[in-house]
BALO-7940 format. One line per 10 residues: number of its first residue (from 1); their letters; for each residue x negated, y negated, z negated of C-alpha. Coordinates in Angstrom, 1 decimal. Layout:
NUM = A = X/Y/Z ~ ...
//
This chain:
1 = XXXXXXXXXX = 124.3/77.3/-94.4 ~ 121.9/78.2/-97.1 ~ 119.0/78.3/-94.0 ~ 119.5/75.3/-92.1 ~ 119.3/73.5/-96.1 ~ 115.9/75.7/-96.5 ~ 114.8/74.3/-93.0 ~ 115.6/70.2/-93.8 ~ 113.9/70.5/-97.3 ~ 111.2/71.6/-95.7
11 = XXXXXXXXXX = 110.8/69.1/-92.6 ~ 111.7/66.4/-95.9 ~ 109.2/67.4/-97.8 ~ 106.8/67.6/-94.8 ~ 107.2/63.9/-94.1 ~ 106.9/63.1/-98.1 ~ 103.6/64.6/-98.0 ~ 102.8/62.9/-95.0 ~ 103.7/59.4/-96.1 ~ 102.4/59.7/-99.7
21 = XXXXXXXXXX = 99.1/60.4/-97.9 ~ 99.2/57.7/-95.9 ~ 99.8/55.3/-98.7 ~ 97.0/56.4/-100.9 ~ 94.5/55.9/-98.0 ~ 96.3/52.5/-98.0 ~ 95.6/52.1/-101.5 ~ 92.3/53.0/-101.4 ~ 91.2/51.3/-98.6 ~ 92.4/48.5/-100.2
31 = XXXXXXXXXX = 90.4/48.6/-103.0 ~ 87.2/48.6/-100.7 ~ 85.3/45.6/-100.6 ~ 85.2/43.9/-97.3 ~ 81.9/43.7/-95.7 ~ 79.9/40.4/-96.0 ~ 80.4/38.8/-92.5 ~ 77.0/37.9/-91.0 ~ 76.8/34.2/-89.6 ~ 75.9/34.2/-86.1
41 = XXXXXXXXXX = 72.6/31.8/-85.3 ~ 72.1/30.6/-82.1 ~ 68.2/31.3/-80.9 ~ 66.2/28.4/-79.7 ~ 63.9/28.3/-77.0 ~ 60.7/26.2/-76.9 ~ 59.9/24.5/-73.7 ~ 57.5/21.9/-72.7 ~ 58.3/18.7/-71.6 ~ 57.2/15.1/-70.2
51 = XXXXXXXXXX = 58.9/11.9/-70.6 ~ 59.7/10.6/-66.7 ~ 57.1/8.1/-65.9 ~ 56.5/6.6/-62.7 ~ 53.4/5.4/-60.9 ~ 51.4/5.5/-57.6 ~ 50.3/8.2/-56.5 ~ 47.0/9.6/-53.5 ~ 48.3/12.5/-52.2 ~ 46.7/15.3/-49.8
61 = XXXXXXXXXX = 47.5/17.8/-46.8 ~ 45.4/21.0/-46.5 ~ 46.5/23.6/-44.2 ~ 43.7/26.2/-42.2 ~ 43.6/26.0/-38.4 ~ 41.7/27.8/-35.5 ~ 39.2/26.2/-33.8 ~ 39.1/26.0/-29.9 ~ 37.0/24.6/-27.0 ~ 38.7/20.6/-25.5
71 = XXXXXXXXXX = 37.7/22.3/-22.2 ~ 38.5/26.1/-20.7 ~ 38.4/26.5/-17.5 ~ 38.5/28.8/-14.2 ~ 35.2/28.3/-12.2 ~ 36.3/29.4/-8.8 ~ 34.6/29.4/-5.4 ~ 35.3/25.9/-2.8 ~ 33.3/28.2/-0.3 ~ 33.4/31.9/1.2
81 = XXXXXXXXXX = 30.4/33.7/0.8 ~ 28.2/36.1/-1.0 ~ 27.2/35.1/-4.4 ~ 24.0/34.2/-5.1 ~ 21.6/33.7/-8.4 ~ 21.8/30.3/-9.7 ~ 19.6/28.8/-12.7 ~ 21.9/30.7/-14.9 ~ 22.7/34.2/-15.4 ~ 25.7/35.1/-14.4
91 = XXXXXXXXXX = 26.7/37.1/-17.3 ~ 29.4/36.6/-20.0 ~ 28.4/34.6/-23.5 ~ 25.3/32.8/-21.0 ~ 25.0/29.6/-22.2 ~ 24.8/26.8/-20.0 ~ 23.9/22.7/-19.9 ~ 25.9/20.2/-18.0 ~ 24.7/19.8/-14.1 ~ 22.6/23.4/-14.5
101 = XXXXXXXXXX = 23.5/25.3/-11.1 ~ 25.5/28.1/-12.2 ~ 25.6/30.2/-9.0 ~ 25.5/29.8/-5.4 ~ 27.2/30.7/-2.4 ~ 25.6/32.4/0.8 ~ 25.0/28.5/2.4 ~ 22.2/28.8/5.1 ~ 24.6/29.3/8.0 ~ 26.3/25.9/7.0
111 = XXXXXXXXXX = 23.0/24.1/6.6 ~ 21.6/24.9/9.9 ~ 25.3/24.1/10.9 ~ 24.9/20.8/9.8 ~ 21.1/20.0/11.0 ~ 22.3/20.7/14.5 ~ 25.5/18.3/14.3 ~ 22.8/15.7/12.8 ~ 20.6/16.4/15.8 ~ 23.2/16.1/18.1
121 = XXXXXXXXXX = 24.8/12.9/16.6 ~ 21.1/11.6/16.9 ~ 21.5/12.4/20.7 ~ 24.7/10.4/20.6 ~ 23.1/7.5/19.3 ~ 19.6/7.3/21.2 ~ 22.2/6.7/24.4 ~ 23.8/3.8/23.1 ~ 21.3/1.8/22.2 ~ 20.6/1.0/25.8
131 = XXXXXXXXXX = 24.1/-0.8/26.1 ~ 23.7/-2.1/23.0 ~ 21.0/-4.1/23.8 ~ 22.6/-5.2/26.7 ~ 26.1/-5.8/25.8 ~ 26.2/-6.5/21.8 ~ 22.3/-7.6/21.5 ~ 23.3/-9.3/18.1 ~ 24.3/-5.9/16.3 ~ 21.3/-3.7/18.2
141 = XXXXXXXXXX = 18.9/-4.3/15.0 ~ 21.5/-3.4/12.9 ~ 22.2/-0.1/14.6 ~ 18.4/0.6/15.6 ~ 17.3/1.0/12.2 ~ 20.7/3.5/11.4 ~ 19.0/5.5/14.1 ~ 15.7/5.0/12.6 ~ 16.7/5.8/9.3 ~ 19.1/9.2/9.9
151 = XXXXXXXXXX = 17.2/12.6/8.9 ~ 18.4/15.8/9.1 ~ 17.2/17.4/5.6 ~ 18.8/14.2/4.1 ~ 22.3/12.9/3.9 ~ 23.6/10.4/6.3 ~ 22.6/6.6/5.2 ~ 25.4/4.2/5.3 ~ 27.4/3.1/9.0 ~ 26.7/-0.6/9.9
161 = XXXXXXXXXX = 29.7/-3.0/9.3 ~ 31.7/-3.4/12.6 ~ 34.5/-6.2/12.9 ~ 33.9/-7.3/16.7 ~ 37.1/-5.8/18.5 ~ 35.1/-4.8/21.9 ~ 32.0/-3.0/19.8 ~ 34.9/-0.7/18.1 ~ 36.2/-0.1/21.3 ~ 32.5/0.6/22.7
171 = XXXXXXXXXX = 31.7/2.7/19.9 ~ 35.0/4.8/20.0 ~ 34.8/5.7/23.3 ~ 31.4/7.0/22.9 ~ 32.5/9.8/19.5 ~ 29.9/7.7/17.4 ~ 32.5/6.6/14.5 ~ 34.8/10.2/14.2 ~ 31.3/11.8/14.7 ~ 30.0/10.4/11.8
181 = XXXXXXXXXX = 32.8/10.9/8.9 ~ 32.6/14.9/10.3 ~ 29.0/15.2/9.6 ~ 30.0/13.7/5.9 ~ 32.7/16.3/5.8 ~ 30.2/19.1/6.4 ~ 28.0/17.5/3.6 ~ 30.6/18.0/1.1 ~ 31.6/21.5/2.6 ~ 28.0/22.1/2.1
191 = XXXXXXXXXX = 27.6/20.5/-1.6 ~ 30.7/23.5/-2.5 ~ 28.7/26.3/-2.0 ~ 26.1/25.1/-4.5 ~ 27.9/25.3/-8.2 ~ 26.9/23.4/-11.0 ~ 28.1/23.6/-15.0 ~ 30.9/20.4/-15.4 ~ 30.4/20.3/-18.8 ~ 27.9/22.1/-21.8
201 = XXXXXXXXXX = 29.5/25.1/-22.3 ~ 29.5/29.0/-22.2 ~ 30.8/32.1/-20.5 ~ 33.9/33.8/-21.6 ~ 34.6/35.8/-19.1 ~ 32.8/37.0/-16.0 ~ 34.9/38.1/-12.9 ~ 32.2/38.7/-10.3 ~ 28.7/40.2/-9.8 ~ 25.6/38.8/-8.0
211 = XXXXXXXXXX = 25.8/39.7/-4.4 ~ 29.9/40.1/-4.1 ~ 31.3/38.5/-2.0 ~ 34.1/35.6/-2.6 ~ 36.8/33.9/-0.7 ~ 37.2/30.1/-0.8 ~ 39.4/29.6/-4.3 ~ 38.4/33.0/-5.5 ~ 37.7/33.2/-9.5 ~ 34.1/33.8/-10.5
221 = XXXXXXXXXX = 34.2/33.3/-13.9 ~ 35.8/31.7/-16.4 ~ 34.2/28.9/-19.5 ~ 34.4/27.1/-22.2 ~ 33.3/24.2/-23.4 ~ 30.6/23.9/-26.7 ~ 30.2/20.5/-27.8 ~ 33.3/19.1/-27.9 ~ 35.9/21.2/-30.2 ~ 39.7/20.9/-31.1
231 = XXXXXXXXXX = 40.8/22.4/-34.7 ~ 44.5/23.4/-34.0 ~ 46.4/23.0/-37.4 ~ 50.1/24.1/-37.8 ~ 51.8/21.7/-40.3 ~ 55.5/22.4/-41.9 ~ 57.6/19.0/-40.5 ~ 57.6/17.5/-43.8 ~ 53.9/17.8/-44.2 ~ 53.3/16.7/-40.1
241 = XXXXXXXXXX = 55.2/13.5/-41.2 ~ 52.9/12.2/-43.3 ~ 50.0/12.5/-40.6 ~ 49.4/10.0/-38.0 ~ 47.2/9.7/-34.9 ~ 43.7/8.6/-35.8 ~ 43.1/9.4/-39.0 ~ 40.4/10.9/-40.8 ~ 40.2/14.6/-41.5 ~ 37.9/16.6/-43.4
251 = XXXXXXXXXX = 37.0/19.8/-42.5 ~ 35.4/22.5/-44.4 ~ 34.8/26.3/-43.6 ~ 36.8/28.8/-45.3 ~ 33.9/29.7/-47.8 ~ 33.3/25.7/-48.3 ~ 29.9/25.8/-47.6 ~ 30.0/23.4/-45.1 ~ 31.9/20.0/-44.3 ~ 32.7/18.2/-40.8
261 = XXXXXXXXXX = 34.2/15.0/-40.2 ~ 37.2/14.5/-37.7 ~ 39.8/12.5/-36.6 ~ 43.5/13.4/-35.5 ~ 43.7/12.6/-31.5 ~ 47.3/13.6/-30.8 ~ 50.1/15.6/-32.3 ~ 53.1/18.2/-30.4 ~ 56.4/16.9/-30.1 ~ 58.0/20.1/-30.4
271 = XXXXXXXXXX = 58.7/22.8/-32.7 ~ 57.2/26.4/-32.5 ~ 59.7/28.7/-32.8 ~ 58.1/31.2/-34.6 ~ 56.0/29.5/-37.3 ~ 58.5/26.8/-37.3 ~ 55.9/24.2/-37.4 ~ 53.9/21.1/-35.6 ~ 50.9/21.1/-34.5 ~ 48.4/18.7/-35.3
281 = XXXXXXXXXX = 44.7/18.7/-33.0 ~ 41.8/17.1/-35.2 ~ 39.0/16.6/-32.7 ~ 35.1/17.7/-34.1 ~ 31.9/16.8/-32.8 ~ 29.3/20.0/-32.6 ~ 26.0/19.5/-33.8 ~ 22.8/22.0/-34.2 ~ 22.4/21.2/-38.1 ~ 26.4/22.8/-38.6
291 = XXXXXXXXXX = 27.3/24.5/-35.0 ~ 30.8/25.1/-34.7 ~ 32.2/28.2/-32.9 ~ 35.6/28.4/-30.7 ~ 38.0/31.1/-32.1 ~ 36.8/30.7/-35.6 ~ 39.1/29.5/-38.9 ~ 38.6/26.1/-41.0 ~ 40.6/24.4/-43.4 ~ 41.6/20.9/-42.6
301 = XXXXXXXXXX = 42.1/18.4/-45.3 ~ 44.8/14.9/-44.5 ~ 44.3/12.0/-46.4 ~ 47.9/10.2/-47.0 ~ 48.7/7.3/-47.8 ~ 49.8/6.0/-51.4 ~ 52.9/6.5/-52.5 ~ 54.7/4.4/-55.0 ~ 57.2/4.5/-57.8 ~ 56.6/8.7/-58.0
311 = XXXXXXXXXX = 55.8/11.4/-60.5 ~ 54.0/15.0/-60.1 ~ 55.3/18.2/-61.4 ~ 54.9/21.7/-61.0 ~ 56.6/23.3/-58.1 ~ 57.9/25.9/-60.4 ~ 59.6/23.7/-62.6 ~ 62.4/22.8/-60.0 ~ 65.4/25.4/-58.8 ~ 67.5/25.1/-56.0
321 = XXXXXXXXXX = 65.1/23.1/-54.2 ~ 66.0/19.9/-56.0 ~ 67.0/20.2/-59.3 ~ 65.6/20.2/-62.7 ~ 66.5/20.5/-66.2 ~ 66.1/17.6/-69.1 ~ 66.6/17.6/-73.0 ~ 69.4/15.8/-74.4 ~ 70.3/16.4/-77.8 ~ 68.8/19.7/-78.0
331 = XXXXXXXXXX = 69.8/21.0/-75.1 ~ 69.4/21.6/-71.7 ~ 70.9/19.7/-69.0 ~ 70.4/19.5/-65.3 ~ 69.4/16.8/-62.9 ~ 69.2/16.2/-59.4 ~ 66.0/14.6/-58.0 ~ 64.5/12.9/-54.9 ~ 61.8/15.2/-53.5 ~ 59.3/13.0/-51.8
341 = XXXXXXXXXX = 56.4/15.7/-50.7 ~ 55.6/18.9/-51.6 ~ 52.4/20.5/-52.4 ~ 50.6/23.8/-52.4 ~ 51.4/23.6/-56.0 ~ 53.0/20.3/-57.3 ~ 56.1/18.2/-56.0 ~ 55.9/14.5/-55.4 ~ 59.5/13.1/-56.8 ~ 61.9/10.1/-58.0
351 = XXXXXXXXXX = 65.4/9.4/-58.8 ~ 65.9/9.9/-62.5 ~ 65.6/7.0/-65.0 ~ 62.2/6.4/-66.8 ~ 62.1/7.4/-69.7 ~ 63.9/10.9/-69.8 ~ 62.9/13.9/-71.6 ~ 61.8/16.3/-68.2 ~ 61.1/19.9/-68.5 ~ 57.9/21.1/-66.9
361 = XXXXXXXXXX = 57.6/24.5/-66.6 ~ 59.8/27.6/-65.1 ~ 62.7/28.9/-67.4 ~ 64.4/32.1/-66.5 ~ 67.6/33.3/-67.5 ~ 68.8/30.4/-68.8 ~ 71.4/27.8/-68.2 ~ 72.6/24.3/-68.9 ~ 73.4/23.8/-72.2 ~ 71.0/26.0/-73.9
371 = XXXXXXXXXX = 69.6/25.1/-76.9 ~ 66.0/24.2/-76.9 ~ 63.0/23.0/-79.3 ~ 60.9/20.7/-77.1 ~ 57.4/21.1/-77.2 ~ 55.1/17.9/-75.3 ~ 52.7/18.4/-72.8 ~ 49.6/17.5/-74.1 ~ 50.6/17.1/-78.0 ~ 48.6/20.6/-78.9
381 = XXXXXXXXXX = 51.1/21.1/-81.5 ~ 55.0/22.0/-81.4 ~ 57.5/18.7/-82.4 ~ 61.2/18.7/-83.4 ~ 64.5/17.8/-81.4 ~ 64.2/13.9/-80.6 ~ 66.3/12.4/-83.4 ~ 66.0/15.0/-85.7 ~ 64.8/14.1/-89.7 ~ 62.3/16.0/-91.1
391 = XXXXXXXXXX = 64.1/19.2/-93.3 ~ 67.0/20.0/-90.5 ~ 66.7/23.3/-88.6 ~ 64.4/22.0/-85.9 ~ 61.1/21.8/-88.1 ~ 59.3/24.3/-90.5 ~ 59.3/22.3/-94.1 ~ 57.4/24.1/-96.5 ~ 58.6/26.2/-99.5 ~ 59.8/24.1/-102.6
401 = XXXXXXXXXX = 59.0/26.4/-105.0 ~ 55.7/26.3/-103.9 ~ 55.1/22.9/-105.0 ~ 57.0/23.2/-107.9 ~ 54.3/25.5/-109.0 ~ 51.3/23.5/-107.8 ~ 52.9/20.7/-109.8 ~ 51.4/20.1/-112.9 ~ 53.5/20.0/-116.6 ~ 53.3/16.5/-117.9
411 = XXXXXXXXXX = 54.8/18.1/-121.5 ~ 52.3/19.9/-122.0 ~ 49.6/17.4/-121.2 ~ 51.2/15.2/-123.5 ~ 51.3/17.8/-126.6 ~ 46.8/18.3/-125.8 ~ 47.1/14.9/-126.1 ~ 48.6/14.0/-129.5 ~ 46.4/15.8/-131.9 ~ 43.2/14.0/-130.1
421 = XXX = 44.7/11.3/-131.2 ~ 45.8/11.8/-134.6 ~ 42.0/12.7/-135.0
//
C-alpha cells in the first residue's frame, strides 16, 4: 500500500507543477502589452486619363506590297523552224520596245512558197479576163486593174465586190475566190515566223538559243512587261473594307526617298488562307525620272474617308479586344466600346457617353475596382480624384507647422511698437 500512495503523490504533484506553470505563463503573458495594430492603407495608382470627346476624324491605311509587271507572258513559236537573230538579243534581262522584232523563224521556204502561189493565181487571173470582157464587160475594169495591181513581194490588194449571181458562179468555177483567201492564209502563216515585242518589256527567262530549232507552240522565252506595273498589297479585311476601287494611293519606297502616285484598279474577292488577307492591286505608271522595278517592296498609303462622331486612343490602352477601363469615384471600372478601325498604333472608337473620365495607357496587373489617382493627359502636372476637396488623401497639402513658423508674432510687433510711441 505504502508504494502505490508514493506513486499517486508523485503523478499529483507532477500535474501541480505542471498546471502552476502553465498559469504563471498565463499570468505573465497577460501582463504583456499587446502590440499596436498597424492600419492597413490601400496603395493608389496614378494613371492618365482623357475625358471622352467626340469628333471627326481623317484616317489612313499603310501596308507594304510587292511590285509586279500588268503583263507576263510565254513568247512561244506560231511557226516550226530554226531560230533566227532578231533586232534583239535573245538573252535573259534584254530589254526590248514594243513592235522591235524579237527573233525569227527559219521563213524563206514559206516566202518562196507564197511567191509561187501569187504567180500562179496571176496565171489564174490573166485567163479570165478574156471571158470577162466578153461575158461581164461591166466588171472587166474592175478586175483588170486587181490583176494590174497584185505583186508578189507585196500582200494581196483588196478582191473587187461581186453581187451578180452568174459572175460568182463564173468565178467559182474557175478557183479565183478559194484561191485568193489561201494566198491570205499563207500571208499570215508567213507574218508568224517573224516575232515582234507586244508590249515594252524585258526578258525573264530565256528557253532557247539562236540556231535551235522549235516546233509550232514551242516556248522560247518568257517576259515581262516595264512600263506598266501592279503593286500587290495584302490588307487584313477590316482594313480592305475601308478601300474602294479608284482611289488614290500613295506610294513610297521603303527608305522614303521617293513617292509615286496610283490608283486602286480592282480588289480579290477571296481570302488567302495563309495570310488571311485581301488583296488590293494599285496600278503605277513607270517613268525614267523614278523607274520602278518588278519584284521589288513599296509601302502603299489609303486615304479613307472621314469618319464621324469618333475618338483616338492608343492601341494599348484597350484589353480583350474591346474593352477599356474609366475612373469613377476613384476607381477603376470597365467599359465596353465600339471599335470602328484599327491602326498600326491607335484605335478609332465610340459608344461610351461624352464626357467620361477614359484611361489611356496600358495597366498591368490590375483589376476593376482599383483605386487610382488620375493624372490628365496634357496637364504637365498630377491632379486629385474628381470631387475631391483640397486636404483629403488624394492631394499633397503642405506642412502646417511650416507656416506656423513663417507666420509672423503680432505680440511682439505690438510690444516694438508701444515704447516708439510713448516717445
Amino acid at each position: 500500500m505504502r508504494k502505490i500512495d508514493r506513486r499517486i503523490v508523485i503523478v499529483v504533484s507532477v500535474i501541480f507543477i505542471l498546471g502552476l506553470a502553465y498559469g504563471l505563463m498565463k499570468f505573465l503573458i497577460a501582463q504583456k502589452e499587446p502590440p499596436p495594430v498597424r492600419r492597413s492603407i490601400e496603395a493608389r495608382r496614378y494613371v492618365k486619363v482623357e475625358p471622352v470627346n467626340y469628333n471627326t476624324l481623317k484616317s489612313s491605311v499603310s501596308a507594304p506590297g510587292r511590285l509586279a509587271s500588268v503583263a507576263e507572258v510565254d513568247i512561244v513559236a506560231e511557226a516550226s523552224g530554226k531560230i533566227e537573230a532578231g533586232k534583239i538579243v535573245l538573252k535573259k534581262g534584254s530589254c526590248f520596245s514594243k513592235g522591235d522584232v524579237l527573233f525569227v523563224v527559219y521563213s524563206d521556204e514559206a516566202r518562196l512558197s507564197l511567191k509561187a502561189r501569187k504567180s500562179q493565181y496571176q496565171n489564174t487571173l490573166a485567163s479570165i479576163l478574156p471571158d470577162l470582157a466578153i461575158d461581164f464587160p461591166e466588171h472587166e475594169e474592175g478586175f483588170h486593174r486587181f490583176f494590174s495591181s497584185i505583186s508578189i513581194d507585196k500582200s494581196l490588194p483588196p478582191l473587187p465586190q461581186v453581187e451578180d449571181d452568174k459572175l460568182k458562179i463564173f468565178l467559182a468555177s474557175r478557183n479565183v475566190i478559194s484561191e485568193y483567201y489561201s494566198i491570205q492564209r499563207d500571208e499570215l502563216q508567213l507574218k508568224r515566223h517573224t516575232v515582234k515585242a507586244p508590249f515594252n518589256g524585258t526578258y525573264k527567262e530565256v528557253y532557247m538559243e539562236l540556231g535551235a530549232y522549235t516546233n509550232t507552240g514551242g516556248r522560247v522565252a518568257r517576259a515581262i512587261r516595264t512600263d506598266e506595273l501592279e503593286l500587290e498589297v495584302p490588307l487584313a479585311r477590316v482594313d480592305a473594307a475601308w478601300v474602294n476601287i479608284g482611289d488614290p494611293v500613295t506610294v513610297t519606297a521603303e527608305n522614303g526617298s521617293f513617292t509615286w502616285d496610283g490608283h486602286v484598279i480592282r480588289k480579290s474577292k477571296f481570302i488567302d488562307e495563309n495570310t488571311q488577307s485581301q488583296e488590293i492591286y494599285i496600278r503605277i505608271s513607270n517613268n525614267n525620272r523614278q523607274p520602278l522595278m518588278a519584284g521589288e517592296y513599296l509601302v502603299a498609303t489609303f486615304p479613307v474617308r472621314p469618319i464621324e462622331n469618333v475618338m483616338e486612343i492608343p492601341r494599348n490602352s484597350v484589353f480583350n479586344s474591346n474593352e477599356v477601363f474609366q475612373v469613377r469615384e476613384g476607381r477603376l471600372i470597365k467599359k465596353e466600346i465600339n471599335v470602328i478601325k484599327i491602326n498600326e498604333r491607335t484605335l478609332i472608337f465610340n459608344g461610351l457617353q461624352e464626357g467620361d473620365t477614359l484611361v489611356v495607357q496600358q495597366l498591368i496587373n490590375v483589376s476593376e475596382g482599383t483605386l487610382v489617382q488620375v493624372d490628365k493627359v496634357g496637364s504637365g502636372q498630377r491632379q486629385g480624384t474628381p470631387g475631391q476637396k483640397p486636404g483629403t488623401p488624394g492631394q499633397r497639402p503642405g506642412n502646417p507647422e511650416k507656416k506656423k513658423q513663417e507666420t509672423p508674432d503680432k505680440s511682439e510687433e505690438n510690444a516694438k511698437r508701444k515704447p516708439a510711441e510713448r516717445s
